[in-house]
Backbone bond lengths (Angstrom), bond angles and torsions (degrees), N, CA, C in turn:
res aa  C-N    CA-C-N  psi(-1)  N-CA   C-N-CA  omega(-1)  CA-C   N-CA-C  phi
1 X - - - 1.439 - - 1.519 108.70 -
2 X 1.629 109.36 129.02 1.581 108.28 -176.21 1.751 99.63 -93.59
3 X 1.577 103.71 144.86 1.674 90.51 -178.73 1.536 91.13 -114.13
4 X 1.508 120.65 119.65 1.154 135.52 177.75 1.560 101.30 -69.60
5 X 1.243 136.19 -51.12 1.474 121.91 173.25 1.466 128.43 -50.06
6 X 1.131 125.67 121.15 1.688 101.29 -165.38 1.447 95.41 -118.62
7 X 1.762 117.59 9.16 1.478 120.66 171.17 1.440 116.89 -69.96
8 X 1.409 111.45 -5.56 1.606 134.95 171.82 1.345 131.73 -58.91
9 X 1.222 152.73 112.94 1.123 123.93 -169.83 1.869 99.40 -133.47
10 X 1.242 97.71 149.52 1.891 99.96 -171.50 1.720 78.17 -96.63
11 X 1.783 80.06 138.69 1.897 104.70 168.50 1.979 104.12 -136.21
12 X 1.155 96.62 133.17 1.815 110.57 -179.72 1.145 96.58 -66.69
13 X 0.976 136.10 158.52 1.443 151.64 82.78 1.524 143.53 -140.32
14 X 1.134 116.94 -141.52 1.571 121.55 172.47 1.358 122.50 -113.94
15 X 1.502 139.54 138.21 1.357 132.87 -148.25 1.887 96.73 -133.34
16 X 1.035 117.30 113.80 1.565 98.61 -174.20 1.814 96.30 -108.22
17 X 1.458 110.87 140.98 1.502 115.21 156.78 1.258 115.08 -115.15
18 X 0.751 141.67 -165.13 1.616 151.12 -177.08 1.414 98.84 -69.48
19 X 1.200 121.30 -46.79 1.548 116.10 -171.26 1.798 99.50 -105.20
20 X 1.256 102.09 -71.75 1.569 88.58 -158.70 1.552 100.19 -85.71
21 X 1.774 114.82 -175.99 1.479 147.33 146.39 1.079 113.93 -86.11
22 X 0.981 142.81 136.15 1.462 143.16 178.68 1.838 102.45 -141.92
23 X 1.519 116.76 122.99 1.557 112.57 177.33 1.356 101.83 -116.21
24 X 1.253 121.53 167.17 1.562 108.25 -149.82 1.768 103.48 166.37
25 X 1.041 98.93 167.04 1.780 118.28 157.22 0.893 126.95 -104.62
26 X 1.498 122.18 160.67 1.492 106.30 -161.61 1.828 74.08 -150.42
27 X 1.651 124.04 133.34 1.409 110.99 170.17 1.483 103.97 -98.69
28 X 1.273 123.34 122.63 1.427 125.92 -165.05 1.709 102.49 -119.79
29 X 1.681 117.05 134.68 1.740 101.34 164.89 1.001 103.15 -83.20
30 X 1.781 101.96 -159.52 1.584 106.27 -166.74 1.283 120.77 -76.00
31 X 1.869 111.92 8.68 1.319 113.55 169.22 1.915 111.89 -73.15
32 X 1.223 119.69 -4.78 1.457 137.47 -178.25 1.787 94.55 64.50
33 X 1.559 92.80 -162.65 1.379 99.52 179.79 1.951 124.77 -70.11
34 X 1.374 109.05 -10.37 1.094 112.07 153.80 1.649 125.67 -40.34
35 X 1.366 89.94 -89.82 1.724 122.50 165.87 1.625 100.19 -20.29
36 X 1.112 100.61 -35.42 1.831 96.73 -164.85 1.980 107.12 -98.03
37 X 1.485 110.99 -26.73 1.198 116.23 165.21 1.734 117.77 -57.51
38 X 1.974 99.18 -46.64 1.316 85.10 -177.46 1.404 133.94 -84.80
39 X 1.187 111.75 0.33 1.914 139.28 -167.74 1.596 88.84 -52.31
40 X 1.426 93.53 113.70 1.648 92.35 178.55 1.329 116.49 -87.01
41 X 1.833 110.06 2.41 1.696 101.69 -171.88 1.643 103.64 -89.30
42 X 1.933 112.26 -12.66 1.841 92.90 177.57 1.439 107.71 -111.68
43 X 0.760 129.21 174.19 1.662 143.31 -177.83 1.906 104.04 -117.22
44 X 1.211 116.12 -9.75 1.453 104.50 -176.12 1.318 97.83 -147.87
45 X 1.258 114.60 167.57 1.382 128.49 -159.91 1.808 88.39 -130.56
46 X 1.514 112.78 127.65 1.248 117.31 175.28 1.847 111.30 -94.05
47 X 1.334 120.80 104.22 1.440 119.84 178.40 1.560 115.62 -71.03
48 X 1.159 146.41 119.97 1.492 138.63 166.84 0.910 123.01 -74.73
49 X 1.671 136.31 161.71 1.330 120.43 -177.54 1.387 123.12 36.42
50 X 1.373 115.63 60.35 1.202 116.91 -162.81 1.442 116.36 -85.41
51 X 1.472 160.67 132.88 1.421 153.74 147.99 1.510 114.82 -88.82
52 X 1.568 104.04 128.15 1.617 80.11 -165.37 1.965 82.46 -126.34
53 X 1.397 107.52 151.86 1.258 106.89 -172.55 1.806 84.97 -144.25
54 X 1.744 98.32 173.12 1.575 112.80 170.51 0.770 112.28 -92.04
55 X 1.943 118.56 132.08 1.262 118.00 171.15 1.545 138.38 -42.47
56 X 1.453 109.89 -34.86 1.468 121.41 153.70 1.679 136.05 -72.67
57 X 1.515 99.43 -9.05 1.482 112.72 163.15 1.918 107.15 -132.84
58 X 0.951 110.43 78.68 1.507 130.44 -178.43 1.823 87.46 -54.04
59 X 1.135 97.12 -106.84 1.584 98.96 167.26 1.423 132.60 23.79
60 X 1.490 112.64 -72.88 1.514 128.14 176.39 1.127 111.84 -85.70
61 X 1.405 113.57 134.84 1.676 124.71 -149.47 1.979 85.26 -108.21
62 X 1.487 120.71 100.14 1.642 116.33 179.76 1.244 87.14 -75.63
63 X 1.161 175.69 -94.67 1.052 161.68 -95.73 2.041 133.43 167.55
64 X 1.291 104.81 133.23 1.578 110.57 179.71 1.334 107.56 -93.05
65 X 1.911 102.28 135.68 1.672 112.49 166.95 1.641 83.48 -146.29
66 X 2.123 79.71 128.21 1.787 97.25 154.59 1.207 134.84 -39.24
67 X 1.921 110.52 -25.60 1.343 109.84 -151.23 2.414 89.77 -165.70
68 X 1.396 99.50 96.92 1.483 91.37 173.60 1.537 111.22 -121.07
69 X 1.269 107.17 116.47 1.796 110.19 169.74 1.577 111.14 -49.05
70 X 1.377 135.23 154.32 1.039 118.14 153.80 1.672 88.42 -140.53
71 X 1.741 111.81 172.18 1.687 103.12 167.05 1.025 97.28 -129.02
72 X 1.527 98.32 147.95 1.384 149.96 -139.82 1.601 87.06 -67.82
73 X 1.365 126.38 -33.44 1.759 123.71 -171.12 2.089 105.93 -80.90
74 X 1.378 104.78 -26.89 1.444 115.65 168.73 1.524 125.53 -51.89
75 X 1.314 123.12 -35.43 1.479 142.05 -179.31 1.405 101.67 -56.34
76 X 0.707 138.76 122.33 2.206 160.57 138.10 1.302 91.57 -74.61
77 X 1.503 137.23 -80.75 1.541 123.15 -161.73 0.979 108.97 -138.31
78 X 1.474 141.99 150.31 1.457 144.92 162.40 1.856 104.15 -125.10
79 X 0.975 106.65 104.39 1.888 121.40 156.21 1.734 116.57 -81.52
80 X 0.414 91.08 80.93 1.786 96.61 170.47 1.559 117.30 -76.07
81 X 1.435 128.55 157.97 1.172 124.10 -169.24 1.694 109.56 -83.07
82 X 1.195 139.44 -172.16 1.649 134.48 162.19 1.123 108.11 -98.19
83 X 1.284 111.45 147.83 1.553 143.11 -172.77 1.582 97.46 -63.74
């Protein structure tokens, strides 16, 4: 997939829900991951390269997706790496 916006920028981190971990990309503008939490036109946040593991087994990777929706009301914590 070509991303014609190049005002985009991919940021790492870690996505926690109640159940799983999920590590991933997140393409955020220069509003960062804020800007993108409050965007009232999506309801989900698309992770790339996604690893998604159990919150009680962090460690063990249950499964890889190129591309995982999650919504935006699901999130408990997001750590992201520094700029």
């Amino acid at each position: 997939m070509l991303d014609t916006n190049k005002s985009l920028k991919s940021t790492n981190g870690d996505f926690f829900t109640s159940i799983h971990r999920i590590t991933g990309n997140v393409k955020v503008s220069a509003s960062g991951i804020i800007g993108l939490l409050n965007d009232k036109t999506r309801s989900t946040v698309p992770i790339e390269e996604s690893y998604l593991s159990y919150i009680n087994q962090p460690g063990a990777i249950a499964d890889y997706r190129a591309v995982v929706y999650i919504a935006k009301t699901a999130f408990e914590v997001i750590a992201l790496t520094k700029r």
